[in-house]
TIKOL-827029 format. One line per 4 residues: their letters; for each residue x, y, z of C-alpha. Coordinates in steps of 0.1 Angstrom, whole numbers, plus 5000, padded with zeros to 4 digits. Example, Ala and Ser with C-alpha at 12.3 -4.5 7.8 and 13.67 -1.06 7.14 Angstrom:
AS> 5123 4955 5078  5137 4989 5071;
***
This chain:
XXXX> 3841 9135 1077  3839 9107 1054  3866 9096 1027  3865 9070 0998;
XXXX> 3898 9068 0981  3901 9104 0964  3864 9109 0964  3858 9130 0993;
XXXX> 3831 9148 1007  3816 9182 1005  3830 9191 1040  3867 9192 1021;
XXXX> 3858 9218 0993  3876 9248 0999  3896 9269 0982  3928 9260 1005;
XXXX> 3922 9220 0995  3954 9212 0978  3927 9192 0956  3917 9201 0923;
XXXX> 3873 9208 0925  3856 9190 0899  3818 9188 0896  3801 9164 0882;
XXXX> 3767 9167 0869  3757 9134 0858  3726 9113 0866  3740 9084 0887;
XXXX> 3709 9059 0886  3713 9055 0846  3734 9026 0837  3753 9044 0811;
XXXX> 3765 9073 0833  3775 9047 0860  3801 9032 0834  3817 9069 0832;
XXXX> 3815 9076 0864  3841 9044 0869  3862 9057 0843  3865 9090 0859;
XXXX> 3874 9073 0891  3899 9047 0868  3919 9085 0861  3919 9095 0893;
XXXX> 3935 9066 0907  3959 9063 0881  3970 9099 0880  3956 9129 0908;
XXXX> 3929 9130 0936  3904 9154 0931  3879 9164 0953  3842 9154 0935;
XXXX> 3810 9169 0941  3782 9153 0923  3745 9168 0919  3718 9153 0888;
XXXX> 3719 9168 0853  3690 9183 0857  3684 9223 0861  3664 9218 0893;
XXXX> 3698 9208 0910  3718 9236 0900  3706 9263 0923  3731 9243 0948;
XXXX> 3760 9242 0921  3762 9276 0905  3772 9293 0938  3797 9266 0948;
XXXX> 3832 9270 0947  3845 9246 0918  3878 9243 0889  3861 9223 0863;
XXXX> 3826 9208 0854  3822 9175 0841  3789 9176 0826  3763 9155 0806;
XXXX> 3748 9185 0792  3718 9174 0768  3699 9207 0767  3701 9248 0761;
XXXX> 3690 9253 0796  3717 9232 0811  3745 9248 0788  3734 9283 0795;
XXXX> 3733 9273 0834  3769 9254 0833  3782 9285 0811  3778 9310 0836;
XXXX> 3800 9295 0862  3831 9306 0844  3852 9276 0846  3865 9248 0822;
XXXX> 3836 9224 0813  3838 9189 0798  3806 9183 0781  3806 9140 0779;
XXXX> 3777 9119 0758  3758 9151 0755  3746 9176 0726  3770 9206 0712;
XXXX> 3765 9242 0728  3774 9275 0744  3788 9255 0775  3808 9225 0754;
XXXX> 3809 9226 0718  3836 9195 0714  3818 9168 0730  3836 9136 0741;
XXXX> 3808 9106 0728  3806 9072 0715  3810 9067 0680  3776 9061 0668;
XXXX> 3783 9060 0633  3804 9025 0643  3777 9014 0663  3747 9019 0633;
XXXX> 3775 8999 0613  3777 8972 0634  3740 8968 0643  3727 8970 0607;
XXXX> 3758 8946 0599  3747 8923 0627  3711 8921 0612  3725 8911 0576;
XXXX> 3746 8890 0584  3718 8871 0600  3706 8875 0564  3679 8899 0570;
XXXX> 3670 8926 0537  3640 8938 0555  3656 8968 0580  3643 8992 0601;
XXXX> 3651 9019 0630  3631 9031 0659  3640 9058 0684  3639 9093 0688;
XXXX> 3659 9114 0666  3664 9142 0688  3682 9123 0714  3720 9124 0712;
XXXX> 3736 9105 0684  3704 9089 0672  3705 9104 0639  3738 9091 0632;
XXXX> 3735 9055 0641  3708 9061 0614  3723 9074 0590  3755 9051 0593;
XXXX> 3730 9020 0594  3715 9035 0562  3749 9037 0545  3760 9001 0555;
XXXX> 3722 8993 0540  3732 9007 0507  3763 8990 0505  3742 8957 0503;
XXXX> 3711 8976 0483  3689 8977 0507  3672 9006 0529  3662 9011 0568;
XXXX> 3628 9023 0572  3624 9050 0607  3598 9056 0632  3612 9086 0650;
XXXX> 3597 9085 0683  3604 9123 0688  3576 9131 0658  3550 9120 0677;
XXXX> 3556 9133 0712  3529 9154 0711  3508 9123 0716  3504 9105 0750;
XXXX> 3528 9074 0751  3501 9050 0750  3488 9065 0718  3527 9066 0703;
XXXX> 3529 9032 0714  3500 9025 0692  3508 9045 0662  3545 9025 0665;
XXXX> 3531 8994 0663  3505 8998 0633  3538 9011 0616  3555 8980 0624;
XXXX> 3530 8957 0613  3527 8970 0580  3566 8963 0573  3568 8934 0554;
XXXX> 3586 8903 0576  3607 8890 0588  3624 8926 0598  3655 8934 0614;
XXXX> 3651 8959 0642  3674 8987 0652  3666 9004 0682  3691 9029 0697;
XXXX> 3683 9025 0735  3675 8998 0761  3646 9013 0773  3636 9015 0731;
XXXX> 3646 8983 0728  3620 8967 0755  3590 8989 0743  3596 8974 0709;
XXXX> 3597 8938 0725  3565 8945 0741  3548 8960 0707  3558 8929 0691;
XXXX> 3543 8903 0715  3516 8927 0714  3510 8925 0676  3518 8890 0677;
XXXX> 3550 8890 0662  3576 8858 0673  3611 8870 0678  3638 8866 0665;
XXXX> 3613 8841 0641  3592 8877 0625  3611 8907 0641  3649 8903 0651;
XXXX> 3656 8934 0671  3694 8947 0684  3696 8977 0706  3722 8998 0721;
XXXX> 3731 8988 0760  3733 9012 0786  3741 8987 0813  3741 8949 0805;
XXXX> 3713 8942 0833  3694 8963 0808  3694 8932 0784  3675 8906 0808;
XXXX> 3647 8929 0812  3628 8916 0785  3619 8884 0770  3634 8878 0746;
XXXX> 3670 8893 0758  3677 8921 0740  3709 8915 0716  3728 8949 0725;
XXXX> 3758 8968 0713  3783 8976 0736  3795 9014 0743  3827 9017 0760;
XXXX> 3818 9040 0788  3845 9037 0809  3863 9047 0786  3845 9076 0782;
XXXX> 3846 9084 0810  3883 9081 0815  3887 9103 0786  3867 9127 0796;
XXXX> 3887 9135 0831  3920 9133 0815  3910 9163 0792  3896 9178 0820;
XXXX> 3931 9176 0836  3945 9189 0807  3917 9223 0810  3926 9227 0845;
XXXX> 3965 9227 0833  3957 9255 0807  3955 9238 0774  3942 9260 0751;
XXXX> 3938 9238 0720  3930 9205 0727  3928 9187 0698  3890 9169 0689;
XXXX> 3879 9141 0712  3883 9112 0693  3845 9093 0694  3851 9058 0714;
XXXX> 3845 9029 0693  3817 9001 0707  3834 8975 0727  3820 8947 0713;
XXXX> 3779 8932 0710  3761 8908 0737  3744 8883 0714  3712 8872 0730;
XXXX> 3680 8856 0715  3665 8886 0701  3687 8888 0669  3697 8849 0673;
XXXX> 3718 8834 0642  3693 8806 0636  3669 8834 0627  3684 8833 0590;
XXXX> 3662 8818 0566  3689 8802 0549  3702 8769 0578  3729 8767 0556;
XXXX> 3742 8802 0556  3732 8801 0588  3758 8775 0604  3787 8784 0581;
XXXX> 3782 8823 0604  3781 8803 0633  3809 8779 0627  3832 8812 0621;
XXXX> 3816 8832 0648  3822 8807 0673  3858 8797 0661  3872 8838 0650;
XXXX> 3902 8828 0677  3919 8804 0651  3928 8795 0615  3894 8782 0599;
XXXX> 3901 8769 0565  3877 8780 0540  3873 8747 0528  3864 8737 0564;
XXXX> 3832 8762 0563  3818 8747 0532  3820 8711 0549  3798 8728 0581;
XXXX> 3776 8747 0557  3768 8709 0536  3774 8732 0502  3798 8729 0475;
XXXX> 3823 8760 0478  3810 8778 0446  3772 8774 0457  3784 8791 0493;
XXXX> 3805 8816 0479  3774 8828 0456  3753 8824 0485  3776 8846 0509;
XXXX> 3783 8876 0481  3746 8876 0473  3733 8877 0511  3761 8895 0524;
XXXX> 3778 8914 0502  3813 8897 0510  3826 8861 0505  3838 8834 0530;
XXXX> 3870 8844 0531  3863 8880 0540  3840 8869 0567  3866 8848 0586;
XXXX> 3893 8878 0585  3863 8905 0598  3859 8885 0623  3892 8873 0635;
XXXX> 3905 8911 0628  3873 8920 0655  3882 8900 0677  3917 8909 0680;
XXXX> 3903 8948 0681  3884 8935 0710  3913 8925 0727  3933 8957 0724;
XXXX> 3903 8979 0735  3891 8960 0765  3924 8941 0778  3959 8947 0787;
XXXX> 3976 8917 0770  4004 8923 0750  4005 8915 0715  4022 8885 0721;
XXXX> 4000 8871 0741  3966 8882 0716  3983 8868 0688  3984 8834 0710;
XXXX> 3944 8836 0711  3941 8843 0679  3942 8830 0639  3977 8840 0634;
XXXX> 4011 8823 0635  4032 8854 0648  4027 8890 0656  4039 8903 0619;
XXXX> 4014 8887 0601  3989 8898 0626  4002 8939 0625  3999 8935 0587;
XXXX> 3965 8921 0586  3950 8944 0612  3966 8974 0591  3950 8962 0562;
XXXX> 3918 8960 0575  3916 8994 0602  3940 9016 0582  3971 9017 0611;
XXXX> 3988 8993 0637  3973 8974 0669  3997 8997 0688  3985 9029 0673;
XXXX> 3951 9018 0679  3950 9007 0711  3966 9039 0722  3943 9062 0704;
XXXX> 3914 9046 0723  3924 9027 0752  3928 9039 0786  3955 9031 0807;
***
């Protein structure tokens, strides 16, 4: 009999194991599913052993699962077959990053209308008008990075053009391949890119080099990471939103403790904010047409942590303060000022989501001279305290 910690083997699932049985059936070898597979762990350690059995999401592996003894079933269930499978095993089922159904209607995710936000905000503020979107639709939480991309796009008057993968999957992948990359050579350039998955993100890499397109020069692309190796396998790097799957993870076991406890009426999983985005040279700043726009965004980027003077930005930027301000409301939507608190308020978000310093010890990193005037400024901008948010999404 082997042992790691309080994941044990198959040898110690029996009904006499003073162990709560939890299944998981999650697909180990993608990145994403790695990151929850820690957070799961993260609970155990931190609160009650369980005893794990693991098999692939997949409805192949479930001739094994179905007849084996088990309390609870976390699950990645992302198709009808899979619910209806999971369903008839009769016991409390967690259904994490998935899509709704007879098995796990409430489904603990990301929040992927934060993470269209931020990508389509990431591409503007690079100063980008051109936008567009490819991946398919069908998969979990596409449509609403789209969709929230879209409304951030309005907000600024501009729209996000789509390829949805999915339309065309009647087609060999060489011949979607094609008919994706005619549609991205007739949008006009440069373009800003959204893709919604690593894997999306390198095939439209590769359509661009093979359309000829320099990047971030003609297309600047962001994507969503599933694991941050994911990003060095393509050339350029792929610029990629962060999803907090850890957390996810984490979240997902402790409402399966709560399940296995008898809750009844668990309230909504709350979606998991993005922890952050991996700038690489896919969606570089110097990709802005404007170079002076463009190092005034650096300069605050690159110095969020402190007080930065407006007046300071307009010396960087080599404008007079009026001809930047018009410059920033008319590319961006907001003005100089506005920028610099975004993104010393992200940064502090940052901090409480992915850390365990105290607010004392943020506001020493950060732009403001004590903790009140950073509680009030973070309530302004996120609607309720740093304490209140970190313990709505962090995990302990």
């Amino acid at each position: 009999m082997t042992e790691s910690r309080n994941f044990v083997t198959d040898s110690l699932v029996t009904s006499s194991s003073k162990f709560r049985r939890v299944t998981l059936l999650i697909h180990l070898s993608e990145g994403l599913h790695a990151g929850l597979i820690r957070g799961i762990g993260r609970y155990m350690q931190a609160n009650r052993g369980w005893v794990v059995h693991r098999r692939d999401a997949n409805v192949q592996e479930w001739s094994e699962v179905v007849g084996r003894p088990t309390d609870g079933v976390i699950a990645c269930l992302r198709t009808k077959e899979l619910h209806e499978a999971v369903a008839a095993m009769g016991v409390p089922v967690v259904n994490v990053c998935g899509i709704p159904g007879e098995a796990g209607k409430r489904v603990v995710e990301p929040d992927y209308a934060a993470i269209g936000s931020m990508m389509c905000r990431h591409l503007t503020d690079r100063g980008h008008h051109g936008l567009a979107f490819y991946g398919n639709l069908r998969a979990p939480g596409r449509s609403e990075v789209l969709e929230a991309a879209r409304r951030e796009a309005a907000g600024l008057g501009l729209t996000v053009s789509c390829f949805d993968r999915g339309e065309w999957s009647h087609l060999s992948n060489r011949d979607a391949d094609e008919q994706f990359g005619d549609w991205l050579e007739a949008l006009p350039k440069p373009l800003g890119l959204m893709t919604a998955g690593s894997e999306d993100g390198i095939c439209a890499i590769q359509r661009c080099h093979e359309r000829n397109f320099d990047i971030p020069e003609h297309v600047s692309l962001v994507g969503l990471a599933t694991e941050e190796a994911f990003m060095d396998l393509s050339y350029p790097p792929l610029s990629s939103v962060q999803v907090a799957w850890p957390r996810l993870g984490y979240e997902a076991a402790r409402r399966m403790d709560a399940l296995l406890d008898g809750a009844t009426d668990l309230p909504l999983p709350v979606p998991q904010p993005p922890s952050g985005l991996t700038l690489c040279r896919s969606s570089e700043v110097t990709a802005i047409a404007d170079p002076n726009l463009a190092a005034a965004l650096v300069f605050i980027h690159e110095h969020a942590g402190r007080a930065i003077p407006v007046n300071e930005v307009v010396r960087v930027a080599g404008l007079s303060r009026s001809a930047l301000e018009r410059r920033f409301v008319s590319k961006l939507g907001r003005t100089v000022f506005q920028e610099i608190r975004d993104q010393q308020i992200a940064q502090i978000r940052d901090l409480l989501l992915d850390s365990n310093l105290t607010l004392d010890e943020i506001c020493d990193r950060s732009a403001f001279a004590n903790t009140g005037h950073l509680s009030n400024a973070f309530r302004q901008a996120m609607g309720e305290s740093p304490g209140r948010f970190r313990r709505r999404f962090q995990s302990p």
